[in-house]
LUMNUDREN-966639 format. One line per field, with one value per atom (N, C-alpha, C): residue in three letters; atom name; x, y, z. Coordinates in Angstrom, 1 decimal. Layout:
REM residues N
resn = (ALA	...)
name = (CA	...)
x = (X	...)
y = (Y	...)
z = (Z	...)
//
This chain:
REM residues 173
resn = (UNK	UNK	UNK	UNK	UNK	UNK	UNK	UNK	UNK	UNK	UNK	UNK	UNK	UNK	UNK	UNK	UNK	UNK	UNK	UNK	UNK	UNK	UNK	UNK	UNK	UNK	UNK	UNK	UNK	UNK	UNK	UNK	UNK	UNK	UNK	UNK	UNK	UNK	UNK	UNK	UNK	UNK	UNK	UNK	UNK	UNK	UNK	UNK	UNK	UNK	UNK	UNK	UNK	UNK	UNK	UNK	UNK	UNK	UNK	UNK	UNK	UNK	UNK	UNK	UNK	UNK	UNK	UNK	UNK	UNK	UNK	UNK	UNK	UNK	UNK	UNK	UNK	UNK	UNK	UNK	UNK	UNK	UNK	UNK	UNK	UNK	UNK	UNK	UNK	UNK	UNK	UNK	UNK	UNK	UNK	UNK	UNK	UNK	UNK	UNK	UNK	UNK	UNK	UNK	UNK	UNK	UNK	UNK	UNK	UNK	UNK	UNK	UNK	UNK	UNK	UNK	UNK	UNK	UNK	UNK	UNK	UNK	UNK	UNK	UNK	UNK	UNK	UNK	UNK	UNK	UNK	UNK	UNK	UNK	UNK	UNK	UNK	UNK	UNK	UNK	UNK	UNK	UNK	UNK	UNK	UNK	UNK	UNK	UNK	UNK	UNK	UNK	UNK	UNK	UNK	UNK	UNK	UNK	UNK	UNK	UNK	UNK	UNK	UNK	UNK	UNK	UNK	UNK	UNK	UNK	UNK	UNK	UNK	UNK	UNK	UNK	UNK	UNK	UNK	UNK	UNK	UNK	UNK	UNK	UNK	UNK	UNK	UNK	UNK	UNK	UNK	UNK	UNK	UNK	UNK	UNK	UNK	UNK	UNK	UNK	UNK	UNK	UNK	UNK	UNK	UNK	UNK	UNK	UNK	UNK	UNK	UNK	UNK	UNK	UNK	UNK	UNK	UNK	UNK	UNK	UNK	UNK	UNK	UNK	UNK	UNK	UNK	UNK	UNK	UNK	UNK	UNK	UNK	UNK	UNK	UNK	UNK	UNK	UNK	UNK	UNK	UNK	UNK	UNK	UNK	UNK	UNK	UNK	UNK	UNK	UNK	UNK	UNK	UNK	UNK	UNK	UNK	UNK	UNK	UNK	UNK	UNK	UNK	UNK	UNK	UNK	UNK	UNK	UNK	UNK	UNK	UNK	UNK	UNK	UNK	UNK	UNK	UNK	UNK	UNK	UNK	UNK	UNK	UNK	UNK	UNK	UNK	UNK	UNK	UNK	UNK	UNK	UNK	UNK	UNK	UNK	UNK	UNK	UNK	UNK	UNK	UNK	UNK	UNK	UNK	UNK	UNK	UNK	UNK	UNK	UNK	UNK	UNK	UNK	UNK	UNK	UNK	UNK	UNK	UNK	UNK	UNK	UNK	UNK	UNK	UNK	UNK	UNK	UNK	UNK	UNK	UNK	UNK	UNK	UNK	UNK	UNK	UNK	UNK	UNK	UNK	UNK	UNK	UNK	UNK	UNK	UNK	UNK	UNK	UNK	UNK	UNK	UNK	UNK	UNK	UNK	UNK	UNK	UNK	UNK	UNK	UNK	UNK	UNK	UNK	UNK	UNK	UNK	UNK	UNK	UNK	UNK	UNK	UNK	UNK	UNK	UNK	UNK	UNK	UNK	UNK	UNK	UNK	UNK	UNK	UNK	UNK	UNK	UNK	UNK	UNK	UNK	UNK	UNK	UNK	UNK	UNK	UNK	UNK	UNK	UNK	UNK	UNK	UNK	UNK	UNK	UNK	UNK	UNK	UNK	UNK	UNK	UNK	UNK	UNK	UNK	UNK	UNK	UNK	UNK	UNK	UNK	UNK	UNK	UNK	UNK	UNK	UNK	UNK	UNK	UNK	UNK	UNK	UNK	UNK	UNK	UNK	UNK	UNK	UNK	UNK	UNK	UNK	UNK	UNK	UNK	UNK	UNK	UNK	UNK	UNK	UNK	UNK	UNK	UNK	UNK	UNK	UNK	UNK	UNK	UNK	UNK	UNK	UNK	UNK	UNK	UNK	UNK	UNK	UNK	UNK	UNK	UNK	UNK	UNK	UNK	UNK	UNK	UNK	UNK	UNK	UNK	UNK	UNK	UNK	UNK	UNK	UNK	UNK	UNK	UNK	UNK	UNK	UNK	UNK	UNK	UNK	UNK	UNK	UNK	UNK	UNK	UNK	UNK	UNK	UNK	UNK	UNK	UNK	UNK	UNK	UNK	UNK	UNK	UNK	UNK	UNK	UNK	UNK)
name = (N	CA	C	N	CA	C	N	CA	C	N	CA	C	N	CA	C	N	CA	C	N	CA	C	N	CA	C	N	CA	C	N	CA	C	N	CA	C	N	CA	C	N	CA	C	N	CA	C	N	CA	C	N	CA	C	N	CA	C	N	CA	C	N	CA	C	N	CA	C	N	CA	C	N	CA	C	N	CA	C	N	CA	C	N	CA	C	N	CA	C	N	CA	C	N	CA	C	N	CA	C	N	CA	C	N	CA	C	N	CA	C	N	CA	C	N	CA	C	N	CA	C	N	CA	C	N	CA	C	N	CA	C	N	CA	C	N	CA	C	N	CA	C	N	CA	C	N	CA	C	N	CA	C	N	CA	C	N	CA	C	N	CA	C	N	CA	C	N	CA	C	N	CA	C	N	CA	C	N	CA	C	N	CA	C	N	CA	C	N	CA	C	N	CA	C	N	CA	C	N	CA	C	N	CA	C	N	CA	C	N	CA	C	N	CA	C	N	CA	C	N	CA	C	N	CA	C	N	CA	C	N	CA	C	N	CA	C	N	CA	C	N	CA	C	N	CA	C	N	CA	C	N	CA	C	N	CA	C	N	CA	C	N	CA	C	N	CA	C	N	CA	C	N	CA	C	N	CA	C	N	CA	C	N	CA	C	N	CA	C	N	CA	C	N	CA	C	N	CA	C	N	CA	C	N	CA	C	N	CA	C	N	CA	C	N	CA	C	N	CA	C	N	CA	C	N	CA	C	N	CA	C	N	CA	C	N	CA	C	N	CA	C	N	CA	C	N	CA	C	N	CA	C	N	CA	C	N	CA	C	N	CA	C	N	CA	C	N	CA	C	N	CA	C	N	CA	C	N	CA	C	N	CA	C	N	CA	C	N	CA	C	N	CA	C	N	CA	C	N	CA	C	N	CA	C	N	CA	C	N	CA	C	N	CA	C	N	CA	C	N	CA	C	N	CA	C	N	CA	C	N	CA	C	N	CA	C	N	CA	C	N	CA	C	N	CA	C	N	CA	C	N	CA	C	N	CA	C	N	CA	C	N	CA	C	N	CA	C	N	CA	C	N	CA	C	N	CA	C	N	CA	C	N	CA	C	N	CA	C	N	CA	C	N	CA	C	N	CA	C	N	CA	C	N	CA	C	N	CA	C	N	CA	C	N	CA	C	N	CA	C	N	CA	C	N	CA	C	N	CA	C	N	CA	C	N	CA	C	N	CA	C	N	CA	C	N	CA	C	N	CA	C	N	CA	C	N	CA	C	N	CA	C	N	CA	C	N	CA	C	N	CA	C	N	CA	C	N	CA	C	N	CA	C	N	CA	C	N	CA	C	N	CA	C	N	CA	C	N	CA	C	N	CA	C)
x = (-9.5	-9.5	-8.6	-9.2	-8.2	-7.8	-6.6	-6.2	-5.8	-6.5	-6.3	-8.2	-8.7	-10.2	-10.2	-9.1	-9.1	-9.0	-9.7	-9.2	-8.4	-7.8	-6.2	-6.6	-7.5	-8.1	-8.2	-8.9	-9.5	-8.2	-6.5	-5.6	-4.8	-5.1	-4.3	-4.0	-4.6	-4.9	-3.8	-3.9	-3.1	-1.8	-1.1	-0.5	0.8	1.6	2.9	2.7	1.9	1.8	2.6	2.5	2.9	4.2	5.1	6.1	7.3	8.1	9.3	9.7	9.9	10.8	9.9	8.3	7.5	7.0	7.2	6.5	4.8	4.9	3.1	3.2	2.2	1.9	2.5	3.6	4.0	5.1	5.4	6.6	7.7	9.2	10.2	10.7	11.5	12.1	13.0	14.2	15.5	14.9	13.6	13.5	12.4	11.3	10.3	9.5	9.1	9.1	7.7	6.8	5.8	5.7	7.4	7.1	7.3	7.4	7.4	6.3	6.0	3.9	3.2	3.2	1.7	0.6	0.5	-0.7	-2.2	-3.2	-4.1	-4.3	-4.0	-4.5	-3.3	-3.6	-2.8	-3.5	-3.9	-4.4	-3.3	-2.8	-2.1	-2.7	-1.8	-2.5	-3.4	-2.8	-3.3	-4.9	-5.3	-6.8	-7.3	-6.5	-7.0	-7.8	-6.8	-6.8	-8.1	-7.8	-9.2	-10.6	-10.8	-11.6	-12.3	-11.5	-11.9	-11.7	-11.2	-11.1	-12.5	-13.4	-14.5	-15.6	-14.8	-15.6	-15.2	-13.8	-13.4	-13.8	-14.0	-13.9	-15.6	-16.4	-18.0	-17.4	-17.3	-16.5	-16.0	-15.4	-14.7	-15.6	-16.3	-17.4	-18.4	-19.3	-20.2	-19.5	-18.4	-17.5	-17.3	-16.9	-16.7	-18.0	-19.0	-19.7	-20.6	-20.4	-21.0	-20.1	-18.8	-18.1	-18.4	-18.4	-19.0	-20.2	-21.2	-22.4	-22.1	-21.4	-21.1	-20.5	-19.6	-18.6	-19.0	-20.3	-20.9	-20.0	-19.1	-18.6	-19.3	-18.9	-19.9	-19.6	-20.5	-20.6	-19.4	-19.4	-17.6	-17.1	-16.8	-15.2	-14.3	-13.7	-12.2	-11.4	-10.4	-9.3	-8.7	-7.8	-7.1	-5.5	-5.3	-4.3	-3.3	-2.8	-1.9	-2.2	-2.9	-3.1	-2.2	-1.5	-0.2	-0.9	-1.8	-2.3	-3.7	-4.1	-5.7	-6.6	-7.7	-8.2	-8.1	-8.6	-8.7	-10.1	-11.1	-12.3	-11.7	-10.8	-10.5	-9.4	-9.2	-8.0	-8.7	-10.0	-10.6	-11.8	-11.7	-12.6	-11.7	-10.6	-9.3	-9.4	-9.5	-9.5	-10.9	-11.6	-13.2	-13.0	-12.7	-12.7	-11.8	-10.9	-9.8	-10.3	-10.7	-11.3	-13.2	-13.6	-14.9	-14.4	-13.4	-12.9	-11.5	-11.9	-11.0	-9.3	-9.1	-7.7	-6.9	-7.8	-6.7	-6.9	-6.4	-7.3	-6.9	-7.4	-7.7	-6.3	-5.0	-3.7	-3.1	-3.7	-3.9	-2.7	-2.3	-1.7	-2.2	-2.0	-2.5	-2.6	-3.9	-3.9	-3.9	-2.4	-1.8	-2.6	-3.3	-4.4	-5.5	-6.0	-6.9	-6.2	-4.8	-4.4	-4.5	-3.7	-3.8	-4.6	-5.9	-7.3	-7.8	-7.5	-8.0	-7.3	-5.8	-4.5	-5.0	-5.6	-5.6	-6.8	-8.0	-9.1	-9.3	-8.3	-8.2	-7.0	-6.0	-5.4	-5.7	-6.4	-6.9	-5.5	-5.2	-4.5	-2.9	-2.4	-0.9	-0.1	0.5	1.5	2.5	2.7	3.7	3.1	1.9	1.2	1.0	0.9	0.4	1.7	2.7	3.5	4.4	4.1	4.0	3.6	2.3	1.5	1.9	2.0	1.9	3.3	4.4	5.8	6.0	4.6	4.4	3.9	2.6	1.5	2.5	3.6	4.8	5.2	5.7	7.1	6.2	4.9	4.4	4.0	3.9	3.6	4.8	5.4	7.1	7.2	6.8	6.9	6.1	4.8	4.1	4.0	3.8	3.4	2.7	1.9	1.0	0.3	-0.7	-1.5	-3.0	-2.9	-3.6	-4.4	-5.6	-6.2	-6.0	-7.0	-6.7	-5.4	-4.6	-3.3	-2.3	-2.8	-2.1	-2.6	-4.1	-4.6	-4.2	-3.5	-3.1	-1.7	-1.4	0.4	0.0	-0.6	-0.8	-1.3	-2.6	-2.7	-1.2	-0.6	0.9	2.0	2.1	2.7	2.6	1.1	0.8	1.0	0.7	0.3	2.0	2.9	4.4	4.6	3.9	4.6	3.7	3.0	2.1	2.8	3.1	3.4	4.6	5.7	6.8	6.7	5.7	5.1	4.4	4.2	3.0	2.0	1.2	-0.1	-0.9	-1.6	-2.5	-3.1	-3.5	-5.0	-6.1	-7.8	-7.7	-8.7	-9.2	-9.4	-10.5)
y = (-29.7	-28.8	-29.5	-29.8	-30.2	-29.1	-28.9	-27.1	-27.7	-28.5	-29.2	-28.3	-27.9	-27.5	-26.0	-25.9	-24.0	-23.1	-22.4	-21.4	-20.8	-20.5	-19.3	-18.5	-17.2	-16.4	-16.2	-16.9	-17.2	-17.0	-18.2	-17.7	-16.9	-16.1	-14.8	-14.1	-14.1	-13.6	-14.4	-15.9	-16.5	-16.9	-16.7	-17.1	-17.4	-16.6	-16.9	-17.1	-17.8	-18.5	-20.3	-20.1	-21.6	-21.4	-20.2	-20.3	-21.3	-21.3	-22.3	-22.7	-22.2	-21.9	-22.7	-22.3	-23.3	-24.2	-25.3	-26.8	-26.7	-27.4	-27.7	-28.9	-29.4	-30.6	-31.6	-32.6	-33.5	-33.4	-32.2	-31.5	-31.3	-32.0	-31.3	-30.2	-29.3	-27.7	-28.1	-27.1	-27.2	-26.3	-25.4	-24.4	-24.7	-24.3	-24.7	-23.1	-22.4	-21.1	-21.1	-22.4	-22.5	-22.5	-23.0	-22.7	-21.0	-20.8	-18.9	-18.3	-18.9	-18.7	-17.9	-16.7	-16.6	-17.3	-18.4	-19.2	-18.6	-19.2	-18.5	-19.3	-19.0	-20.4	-21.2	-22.8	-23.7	-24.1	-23.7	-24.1	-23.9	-24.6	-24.1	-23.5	-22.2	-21.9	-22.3	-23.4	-24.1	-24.7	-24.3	-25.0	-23.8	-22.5	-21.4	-20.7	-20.9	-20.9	-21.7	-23.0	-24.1	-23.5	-23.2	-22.4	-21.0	-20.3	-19.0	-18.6	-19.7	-19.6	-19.8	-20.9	-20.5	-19.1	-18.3	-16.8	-16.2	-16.1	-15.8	-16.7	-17.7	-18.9	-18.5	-17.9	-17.8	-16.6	-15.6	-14.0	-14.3	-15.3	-15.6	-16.4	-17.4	-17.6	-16.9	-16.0	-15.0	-14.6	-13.6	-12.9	-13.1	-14.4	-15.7	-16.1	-16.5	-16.5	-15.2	-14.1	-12.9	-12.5	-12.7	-12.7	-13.3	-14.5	-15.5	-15.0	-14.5	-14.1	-12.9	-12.0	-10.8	-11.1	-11.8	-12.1	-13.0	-13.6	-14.7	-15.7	-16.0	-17.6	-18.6	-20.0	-21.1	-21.3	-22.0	-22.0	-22.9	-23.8	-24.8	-23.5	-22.8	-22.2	-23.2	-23.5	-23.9	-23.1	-23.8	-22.7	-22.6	-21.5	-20.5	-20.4	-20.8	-20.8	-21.4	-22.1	-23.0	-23.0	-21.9	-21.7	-20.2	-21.3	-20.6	-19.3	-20.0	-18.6	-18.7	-18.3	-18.0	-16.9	-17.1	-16.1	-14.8	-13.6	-12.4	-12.6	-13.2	-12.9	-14.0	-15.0	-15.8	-14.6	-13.9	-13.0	-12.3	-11.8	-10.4	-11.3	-12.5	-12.9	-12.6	-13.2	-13.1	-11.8	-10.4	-8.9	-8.8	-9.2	-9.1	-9.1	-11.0	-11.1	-10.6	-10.6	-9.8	-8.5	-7.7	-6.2	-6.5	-7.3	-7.4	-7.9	-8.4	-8.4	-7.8	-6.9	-5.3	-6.0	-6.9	-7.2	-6.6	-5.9	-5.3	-3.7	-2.7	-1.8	-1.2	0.3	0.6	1.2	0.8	1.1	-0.4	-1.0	-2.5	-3.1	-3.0	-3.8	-4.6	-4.9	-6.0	-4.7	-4.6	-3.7	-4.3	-3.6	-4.3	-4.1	-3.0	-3.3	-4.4	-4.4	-5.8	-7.1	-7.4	-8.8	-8.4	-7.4	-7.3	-7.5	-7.0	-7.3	-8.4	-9.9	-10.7	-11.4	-11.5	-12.4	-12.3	-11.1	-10.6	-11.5	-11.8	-12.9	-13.5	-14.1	-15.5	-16.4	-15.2	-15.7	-15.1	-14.7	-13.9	-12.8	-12.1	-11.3	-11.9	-12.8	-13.5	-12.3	-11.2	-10.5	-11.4	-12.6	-13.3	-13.0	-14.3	-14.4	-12.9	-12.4	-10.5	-10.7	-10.6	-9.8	-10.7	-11.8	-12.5	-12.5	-12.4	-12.0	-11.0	-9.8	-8.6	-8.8	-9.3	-9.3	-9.8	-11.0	-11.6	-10.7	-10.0	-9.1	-8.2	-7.6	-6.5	-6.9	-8.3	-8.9	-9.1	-9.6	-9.6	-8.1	-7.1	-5.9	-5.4	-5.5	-5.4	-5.8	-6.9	-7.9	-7.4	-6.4	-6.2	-4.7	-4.2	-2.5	-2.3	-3.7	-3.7	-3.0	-1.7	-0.5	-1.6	-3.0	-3.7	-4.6	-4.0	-4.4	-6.4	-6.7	-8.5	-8.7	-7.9	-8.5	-8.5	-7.7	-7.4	-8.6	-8.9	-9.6	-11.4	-11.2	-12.8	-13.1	-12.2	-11.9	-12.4	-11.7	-12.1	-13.0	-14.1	-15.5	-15.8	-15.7	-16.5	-16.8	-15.3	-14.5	-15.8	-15.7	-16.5	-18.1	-18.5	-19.4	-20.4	-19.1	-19.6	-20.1	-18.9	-19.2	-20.6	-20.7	-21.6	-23.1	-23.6	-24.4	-24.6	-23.3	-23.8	-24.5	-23.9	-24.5	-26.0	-26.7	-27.6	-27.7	-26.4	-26.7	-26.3	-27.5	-27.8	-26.9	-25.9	-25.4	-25.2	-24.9	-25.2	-23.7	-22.6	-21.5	-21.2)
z = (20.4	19.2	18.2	16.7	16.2	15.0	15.1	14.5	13.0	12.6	10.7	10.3	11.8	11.0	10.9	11.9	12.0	10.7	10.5	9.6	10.1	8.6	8.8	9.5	9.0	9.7	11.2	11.6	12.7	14.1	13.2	14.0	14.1	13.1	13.2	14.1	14.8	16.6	17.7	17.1	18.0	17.2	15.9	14.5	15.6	16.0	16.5	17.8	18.4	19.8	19.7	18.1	17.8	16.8	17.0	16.2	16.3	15.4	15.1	16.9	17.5	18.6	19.9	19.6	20.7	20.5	21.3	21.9	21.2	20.0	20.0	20.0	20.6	21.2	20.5	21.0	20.1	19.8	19.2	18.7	19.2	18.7	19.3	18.7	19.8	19.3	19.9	19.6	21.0	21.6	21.8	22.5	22.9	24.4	24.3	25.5	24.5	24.6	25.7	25.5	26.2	27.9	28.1	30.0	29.9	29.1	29.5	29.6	28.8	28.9	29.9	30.0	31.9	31.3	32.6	32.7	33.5	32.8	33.8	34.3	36.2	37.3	36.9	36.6	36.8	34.9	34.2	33.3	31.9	31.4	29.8	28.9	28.5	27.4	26.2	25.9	24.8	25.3	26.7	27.0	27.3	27.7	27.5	25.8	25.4	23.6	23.2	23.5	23.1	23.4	24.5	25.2	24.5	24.3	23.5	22.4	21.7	20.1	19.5	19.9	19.6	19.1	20.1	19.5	18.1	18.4	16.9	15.9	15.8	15.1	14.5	15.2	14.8	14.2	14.5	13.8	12.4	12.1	10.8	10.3	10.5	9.7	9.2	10.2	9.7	8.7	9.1	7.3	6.8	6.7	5.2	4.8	5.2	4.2	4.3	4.5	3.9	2.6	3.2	1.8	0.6	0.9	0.1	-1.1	-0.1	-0.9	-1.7	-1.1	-1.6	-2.9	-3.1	-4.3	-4.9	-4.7	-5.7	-6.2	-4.9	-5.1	-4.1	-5.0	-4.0	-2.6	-2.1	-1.0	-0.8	-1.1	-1.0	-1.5	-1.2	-2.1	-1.2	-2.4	-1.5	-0.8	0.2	1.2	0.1	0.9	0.1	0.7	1.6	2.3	2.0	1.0	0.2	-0.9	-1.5	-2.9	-3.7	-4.0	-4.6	-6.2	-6.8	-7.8	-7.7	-6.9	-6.7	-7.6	-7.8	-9.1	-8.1	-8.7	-8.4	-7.6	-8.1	-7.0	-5.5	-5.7	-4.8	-3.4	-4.3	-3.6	-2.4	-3.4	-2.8	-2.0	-2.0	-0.1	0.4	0.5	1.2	2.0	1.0	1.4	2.4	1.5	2.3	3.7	3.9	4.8	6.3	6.2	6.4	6.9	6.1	6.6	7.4	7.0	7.8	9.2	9.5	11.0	11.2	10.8	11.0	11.3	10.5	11.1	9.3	8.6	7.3	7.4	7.1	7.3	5.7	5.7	4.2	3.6	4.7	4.0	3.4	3.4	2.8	3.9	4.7	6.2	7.4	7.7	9.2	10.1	10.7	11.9	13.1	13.3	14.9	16.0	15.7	17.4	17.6	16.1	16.1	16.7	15.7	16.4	17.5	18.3	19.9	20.2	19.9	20.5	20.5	19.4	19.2	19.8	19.9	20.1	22.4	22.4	24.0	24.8	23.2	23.5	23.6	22.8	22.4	23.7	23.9	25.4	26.9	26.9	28.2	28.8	27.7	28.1	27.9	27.9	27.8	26.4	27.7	26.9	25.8	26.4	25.2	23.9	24.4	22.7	21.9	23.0	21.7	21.7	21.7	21.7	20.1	20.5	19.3	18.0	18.0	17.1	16.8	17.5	16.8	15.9	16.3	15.3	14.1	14.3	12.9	11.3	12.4	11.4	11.6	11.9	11.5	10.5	10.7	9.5	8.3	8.3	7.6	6.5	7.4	6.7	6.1	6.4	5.6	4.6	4.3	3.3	2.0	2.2	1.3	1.2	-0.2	-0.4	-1.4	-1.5	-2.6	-2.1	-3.1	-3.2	-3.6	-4.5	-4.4	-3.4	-2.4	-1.7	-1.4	-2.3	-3.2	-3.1	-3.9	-3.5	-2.4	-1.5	-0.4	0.4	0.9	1.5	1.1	-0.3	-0.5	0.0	0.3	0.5	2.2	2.9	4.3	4.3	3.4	3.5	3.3	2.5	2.0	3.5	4.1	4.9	6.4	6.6	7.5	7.4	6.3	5.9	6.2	6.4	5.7	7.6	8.0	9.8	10.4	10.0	10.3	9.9	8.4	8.2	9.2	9.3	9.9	11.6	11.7	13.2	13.2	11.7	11.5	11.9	11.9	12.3	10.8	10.7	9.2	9.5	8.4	8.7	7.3	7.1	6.4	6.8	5.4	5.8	4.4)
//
């Protein structure tokens, strides 16, 4: 899997399985949060992950480009995920998308059961990773009280985008 193709989206589910503190491939940490991992079998997360990211990965495409058509942007729209002033229709895929896989809901926040549910999919259950994820989409809801749908949803591209970089994993969304 190479995670420079992943959409943001897509890892929301799995966003802090790769925070500051854990081993991604390559990478040194003084901490390597990954032998704490529950493994399934004898297999690593990260081949667990490779394995079932594909579904979400179809999930966030269908809604991006339904978004897409809904909001009458091109079919290239560009990512959005390192786009520091994005237009207002650029914002509100962001929202679209976001809410067509139920991970924003209509108090403009990250709904914590979704990542659980997705973060639970995507690792076959690894309380770490939820437990992870979910602290991110917390700290992240903290962060925001925009009443603006669009703009809440760009705060959480930004939000994510920030824990991501700190981990170095490229992504493009």
């Amino acid at each position: 899997m190479k995670l420079s193709t992943i959409p943001l989206i897509t890892l929301v589910a799995v966003v802090l399985v790769q925070m500051n503190c854990i081993h991604v491939h390559g990478q040194s940490h003084a901490f390597d949060l990954t032998k704490l991992l529950p493994k399934s079998g004898t297999e690593p997360i990260w081949t667990v992950v490779d394995r079932n990211l594909p579904q979400v990965q179809e999930m966030i495409n269908t809604a991006r480009s339904e978004c897409v058509k809904k909001l009458d942007l091109p079919k290239n729209q560009r990512p959005l995920m390192k786009v520091a002033n994005p237009t207002e229709k650029e914002k509100c895929l962001a929202e679209c998308v976001l809410k067509k896989i139920k991970l924003m809901d209509d108090n403009n926040k990250l709904n914590l059961s979704q990542v659980e549910k997705l973060t639970s999919l995507v690792t076959q259950d690894n309380k770490m990773a939820i437990a992870l994820s979910c602290s991110m989409a917390q700290s992240c809801n903290r962060g925001t009280s925009s009443k603006n749908p669009c703009e809440a949803a760009h705060f959480f591209n930004q939000c994510i985008g920030r824990q991501m970089e700190r981990s170095n994993v490229k992504l493009i969304w």
